[in-house]
N, C-alpha and C positions, 0 to 999 in steps of 0.2 A: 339461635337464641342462646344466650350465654349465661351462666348460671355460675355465683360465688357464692362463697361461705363469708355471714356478715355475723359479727357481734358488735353490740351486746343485741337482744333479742327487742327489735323495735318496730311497729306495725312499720304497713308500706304507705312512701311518699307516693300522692297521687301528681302527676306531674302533668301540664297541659301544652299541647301543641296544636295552634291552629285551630279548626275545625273539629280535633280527635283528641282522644286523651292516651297520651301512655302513661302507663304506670310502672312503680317498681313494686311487684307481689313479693309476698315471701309464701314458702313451702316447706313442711319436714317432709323430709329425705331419711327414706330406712336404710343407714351403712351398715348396720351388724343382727343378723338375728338374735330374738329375743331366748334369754336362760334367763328362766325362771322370768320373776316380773319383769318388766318393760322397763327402761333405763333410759335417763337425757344421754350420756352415751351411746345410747344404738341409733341413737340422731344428727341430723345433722339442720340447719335452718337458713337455707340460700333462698337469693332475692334472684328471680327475672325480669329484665322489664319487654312487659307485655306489649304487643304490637298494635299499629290500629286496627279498629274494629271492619270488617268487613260485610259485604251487605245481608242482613241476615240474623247477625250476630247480636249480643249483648256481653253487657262488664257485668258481673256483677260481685258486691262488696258481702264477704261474710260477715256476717251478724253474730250467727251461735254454728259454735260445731260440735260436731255427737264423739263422743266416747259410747261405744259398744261392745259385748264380749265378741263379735265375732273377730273384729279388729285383730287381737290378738292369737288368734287361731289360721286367719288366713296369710298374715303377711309372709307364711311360711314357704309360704305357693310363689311368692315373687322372687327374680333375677335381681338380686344388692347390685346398684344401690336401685332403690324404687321410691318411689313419690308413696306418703301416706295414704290408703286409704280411707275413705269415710265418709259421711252426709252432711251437710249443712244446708243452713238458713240461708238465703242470701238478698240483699237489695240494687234491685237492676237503678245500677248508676249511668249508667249510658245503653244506648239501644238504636241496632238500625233495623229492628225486627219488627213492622206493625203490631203485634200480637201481644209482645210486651212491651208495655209503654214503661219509663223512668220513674223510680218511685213506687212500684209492685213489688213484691217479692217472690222467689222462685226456692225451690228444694233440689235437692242434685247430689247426685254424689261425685263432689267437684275436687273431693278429697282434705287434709290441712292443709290449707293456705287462705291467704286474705283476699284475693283477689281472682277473676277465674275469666276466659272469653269462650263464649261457647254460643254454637248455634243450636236453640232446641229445637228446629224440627230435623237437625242430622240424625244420623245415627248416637243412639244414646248406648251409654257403657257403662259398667258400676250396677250396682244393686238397688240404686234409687231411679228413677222414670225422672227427666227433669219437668218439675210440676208447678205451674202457676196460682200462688194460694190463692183460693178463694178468702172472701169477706171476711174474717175473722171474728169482727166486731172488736167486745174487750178482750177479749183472750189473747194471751201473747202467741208473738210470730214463733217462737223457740217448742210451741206446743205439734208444729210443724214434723218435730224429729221423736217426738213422742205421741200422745196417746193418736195423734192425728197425720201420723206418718209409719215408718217402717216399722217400729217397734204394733202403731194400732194396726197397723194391718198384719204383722206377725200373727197377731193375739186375737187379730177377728178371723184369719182364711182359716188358719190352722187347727183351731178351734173347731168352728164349724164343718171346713171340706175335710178333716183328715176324723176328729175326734166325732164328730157330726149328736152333741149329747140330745136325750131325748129328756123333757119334763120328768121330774123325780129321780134321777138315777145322780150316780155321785162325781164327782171330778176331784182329782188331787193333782196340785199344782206347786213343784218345787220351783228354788228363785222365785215364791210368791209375791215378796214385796219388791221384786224389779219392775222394767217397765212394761216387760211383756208379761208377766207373769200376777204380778196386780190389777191388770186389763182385765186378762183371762178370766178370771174369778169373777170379775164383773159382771164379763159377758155371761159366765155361766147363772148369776142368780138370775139377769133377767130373763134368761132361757128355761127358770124354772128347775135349776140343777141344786144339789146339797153341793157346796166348795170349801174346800179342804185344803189348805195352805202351808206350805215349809217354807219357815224365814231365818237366818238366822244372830235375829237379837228378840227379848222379850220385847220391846219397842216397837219392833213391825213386825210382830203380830197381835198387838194388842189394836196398832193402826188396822190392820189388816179385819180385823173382830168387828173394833167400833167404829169406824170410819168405813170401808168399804163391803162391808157386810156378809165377808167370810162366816160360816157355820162355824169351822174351830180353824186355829192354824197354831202350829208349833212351833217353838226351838230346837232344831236341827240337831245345833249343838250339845244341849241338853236332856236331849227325852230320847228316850227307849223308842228308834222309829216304828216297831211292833207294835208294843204296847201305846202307842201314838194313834197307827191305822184301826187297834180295833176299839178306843176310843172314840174316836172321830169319825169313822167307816163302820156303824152300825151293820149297813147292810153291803160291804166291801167296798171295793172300786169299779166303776165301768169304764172311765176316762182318764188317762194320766197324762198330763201337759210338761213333759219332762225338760226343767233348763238347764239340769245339772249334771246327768249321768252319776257315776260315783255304784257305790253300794245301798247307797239310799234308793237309787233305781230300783237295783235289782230285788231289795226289800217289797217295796212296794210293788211293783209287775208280779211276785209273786201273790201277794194279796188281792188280786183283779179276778172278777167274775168271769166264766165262761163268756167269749167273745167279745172281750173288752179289748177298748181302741187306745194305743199307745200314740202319741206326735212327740218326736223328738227334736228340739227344736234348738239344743247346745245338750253343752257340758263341761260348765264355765269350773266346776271342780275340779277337773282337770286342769285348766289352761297352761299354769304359773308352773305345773309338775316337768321336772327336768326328767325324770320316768315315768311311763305309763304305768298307770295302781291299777292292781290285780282285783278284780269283782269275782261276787256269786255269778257261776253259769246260770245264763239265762233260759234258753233252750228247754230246757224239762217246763219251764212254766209256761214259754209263747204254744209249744205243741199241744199240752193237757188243756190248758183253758185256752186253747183255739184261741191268740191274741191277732189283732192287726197292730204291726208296729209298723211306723214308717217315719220317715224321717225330708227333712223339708228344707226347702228357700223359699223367703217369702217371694223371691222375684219368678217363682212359677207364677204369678196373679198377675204380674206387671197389665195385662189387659185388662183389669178390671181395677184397678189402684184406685181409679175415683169412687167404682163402689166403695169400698171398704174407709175411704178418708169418709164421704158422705153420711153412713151408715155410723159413725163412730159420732162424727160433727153433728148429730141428731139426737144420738144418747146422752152428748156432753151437755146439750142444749135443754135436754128433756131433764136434766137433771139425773139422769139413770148412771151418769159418766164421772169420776172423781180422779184427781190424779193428782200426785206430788212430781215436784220438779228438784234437782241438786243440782244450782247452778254453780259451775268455776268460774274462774275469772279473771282473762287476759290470754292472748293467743299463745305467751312465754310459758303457759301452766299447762298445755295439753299433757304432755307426759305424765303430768301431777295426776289429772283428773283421771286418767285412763287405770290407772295405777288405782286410786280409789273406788272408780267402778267397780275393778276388779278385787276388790279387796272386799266390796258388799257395802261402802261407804254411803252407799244413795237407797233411800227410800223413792221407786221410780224411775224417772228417767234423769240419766248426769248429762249436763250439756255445756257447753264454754262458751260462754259471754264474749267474744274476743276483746273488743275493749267497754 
């Protein structure tokens, strides 16, 4: 299979042969690791053309693709150059697979690129299970990669199997206005929990207050994170839904009642640091207040994924379920978007339009 570097940055020609379609996809390619933020430089954007489809198999065309913080924390793990990683939308344009018929769409972690052949009942790779969306209705397909994909089921497993909160007790959730971290909070009022949110702009958390029903949620950047907890944490913390690490962490885990449950789930504070920043030792407050900290992938669940999509697609339906989306736009803008995610630019979940 033969792989060039093409500009200027132009979706792929679908080209038809016969009976079968080849195409020419395009894909970013990681050539340089990332210092500090992410860079159209540490890219590169070559076209393959894809082969015929074999029995089994389907095409399918990306729709929307995710910008995530892990993105920039793992590509650290890969051999340059490497194919991007990531989740998308996608519309099975061709199919010799009964199961999925032409015209349904699938989720996958198929990576950046427009175009993808892949057999789902093989072996699956990547952090997404390749998943056949159910019915939608009106809700968009792109809702797929948020509250009704990775990010809802982040926010539902981890939540519940690591933090496990009970009726009355409190939760505090930093990266509150992301996409896991705005779920979170969700899931905790309707579980009957006090939710307690770090964002940081006044804007999401005033979203965060009147719009999805946060108890109190602060400016990070602004307030005394102390005198914040014992505002907001009348009666402390039991649950802390951690998306940031930092000192804000450590703050806060010291503020936790005896036997309270930590899920660490990033530490997007960190990512863009060309040094790792010095924190309060932890340690004296996991042993005194007996904490459980643990730390997670959401693809420990991969067996139950349809719970967790089902379970959320029922909140959202019930109306229990709110979300914002920060769509980009154009497959030439992923670097953009990624770059904004990480900068806090999105209330929710950031996703690219591709065209």
């Amino acid at each position: 299979m033969n792989s060039k570097l093409i500009y200027p940055f132009s979706l792929a020609k679908r080209m038809y042969s016969g009976v079968g379609n080849k195409v020419q996809a395009q894909k970013y390619v990681l050539t340089k690791y990332f210092q500090g933020e992410p860079k159209r430089t540490d890219f590169q954007i070559v076209k393959e053309e894809l082969p015929e489809l074999k029995e089994g198999e389907i095409l399918a065309e990306a729709e929307y693709l995710s910008v995530d913080p892990y993105m920039r924390a793992y590509m650290i793990g890969y051999k340059l150059p490497a194919d991007m990683i990531g989740g998308q939308v996608a519309k099975i344009i061709a199919s010799r697979n009964k199961k999925y018929d032409v015209g349904k769409y699938v989720t996958g972690s198929f990576g950046w690129r427009t175009h993808t052949i892949v057999n789902p009942d093989g072996n699956q790779t990547g952090m997404l299970p390749i998943t056949l969306l159910p019915d939608l209705g009106s809700y968009p397909v792109s809702l797929a990669l948020g509250v009704l994909g990775m990010p809802g089921n982040t926010a539902y497993f981890g939540l519940k199997e690591i933090c496990q909160p009970k009726p009355g007790e409190t939760i505090v959730i930093t990266g509150a206005a992301g996409a896991v971290g705005s779920h979170v909070g969700q899931i905790g009022k309707s579980l009957g929990c006090r939710v307690v949110g770090f964002a940081g702009t006044d804007d999401k958390c005033q979203y965060l207050e009147k719009e999805l029903g946060f108890d109190r949620a602060f400016n990070y950047k602004t307030v005394n994170i102390r005198a914040a907890l014992k505002e907001g944490c009348p009666k402390k913390v039991d649950c802390y839904f951690d998306n940031v690490g930092g000192e804000i962490s450590s703050t806060i885990m010291n503020y936790m009642n005896k036997y309270g449950r930590v899920a660490v789930c990033g530490s997007i504070s960190s990512y863009n640091d060309v040094n790792v920043p010095k924190v309060s030792i932890l340690q004296p407050a996991i042993v005194f207040k007996e904490l459980k900290v643990e730390g997670f992938l959401v693809n420990r669940w991969t067996d139950r994924w349809d719970e967790g999509i089902n379970a959320n697609l029922n909140w959202l339906r019930e109306g229990k379920l709110k979300y914002q989306e920060k769509v980009y736009h154009g497959f030439e803008n992923m670097v953009d978007a990624l770059v904004g995610m990480l900068r806090g630019e999105n209330t929710g979940k950031a996703v690219v339009k591709v065209k």
